[in-house]
N, C-alpha and C positions, 0 to 999 in steps of 0.2 A: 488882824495879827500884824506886829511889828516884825522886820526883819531880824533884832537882837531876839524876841521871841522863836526865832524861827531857828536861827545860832541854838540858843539855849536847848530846845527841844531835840535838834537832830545833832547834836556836838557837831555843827561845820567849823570847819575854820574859816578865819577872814583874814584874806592876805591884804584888803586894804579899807578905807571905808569906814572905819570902826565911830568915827563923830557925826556918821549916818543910820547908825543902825536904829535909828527910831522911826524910821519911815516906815510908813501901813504900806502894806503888801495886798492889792486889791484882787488879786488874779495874779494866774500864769502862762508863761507859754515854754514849752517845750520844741526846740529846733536849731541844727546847724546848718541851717540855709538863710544868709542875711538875707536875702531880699523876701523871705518868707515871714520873718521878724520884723522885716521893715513893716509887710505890709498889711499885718494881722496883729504883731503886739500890741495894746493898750498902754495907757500911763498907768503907771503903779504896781506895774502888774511884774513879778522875776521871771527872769529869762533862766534858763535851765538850760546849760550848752555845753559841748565839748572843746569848741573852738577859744582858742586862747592868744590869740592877737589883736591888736591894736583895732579892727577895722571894727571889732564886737562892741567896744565903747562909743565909737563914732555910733553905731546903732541906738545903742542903748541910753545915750545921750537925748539925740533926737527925737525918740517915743518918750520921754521920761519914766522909764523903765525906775522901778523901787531899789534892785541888785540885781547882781549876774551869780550863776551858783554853778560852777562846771564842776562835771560830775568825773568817774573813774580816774581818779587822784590827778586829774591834771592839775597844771599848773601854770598861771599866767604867764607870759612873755613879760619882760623888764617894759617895755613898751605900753604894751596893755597895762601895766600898773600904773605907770606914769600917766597916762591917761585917764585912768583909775581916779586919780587924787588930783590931778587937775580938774576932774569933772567932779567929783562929790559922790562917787557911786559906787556901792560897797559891793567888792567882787570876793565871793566865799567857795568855799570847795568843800567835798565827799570824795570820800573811795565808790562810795556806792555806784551800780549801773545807773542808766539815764530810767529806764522801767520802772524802775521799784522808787529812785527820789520825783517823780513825776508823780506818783501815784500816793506817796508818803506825804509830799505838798501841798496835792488836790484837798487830799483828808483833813490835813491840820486846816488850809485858810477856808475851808468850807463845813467847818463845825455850825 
């Protein structure tokens, strides 16, 4: 499953990213603890977070994470975007809880 795939299906929005949204989505991980992201994410694979600062890309960067998807309507920091689009990595949003788009995720990239 492609990340626009994934846009399409759950109506997220994409605050940046949008000339990435063709990257496969290998796997997920769910967590707002960087060093638990650091050390268990995979490449390819969304990050599913609440945290919305700059330090999530520096992450997300690093593992070559697919996108970041924060959940219950947050919304990036100007920082975090800028990062964002420096790095190439498409950061999306939901209203939805972290529970229910975790579980909505799993479903869709594991048809």
């Amino acid at each position: 499953m492609t990340v626009q795939e994934l846009v399409d299906i759950l109506g997220l929005t994409v605050f940046c990213g949008k000339e990435n949204l063709n990257r496969e989505i290998k796997g997920g991980y769910t967590s707002d603890l960087l060093s638990d992201v650091m050390g268990h994410a995979k490449e390819g694979m969304i990050w599913i977070t609440l945290q919305t600062h700059k330090n999530v890309l520096a992450i997300a960067s690093l593992k070559e994470l697919s996108a970041i998807l924060l959940v219950k309507d947050s919304k990036p920091e100007d920082d975090m975007l800028e990062q964002a689009r420096e790095e190439g990595i498409p950061v999306l949003g939901t209203s939805e809880q972290t529970f229910e788009t975790t579980g909505k995720v799993y479903q869709l990239i594991h048809k």
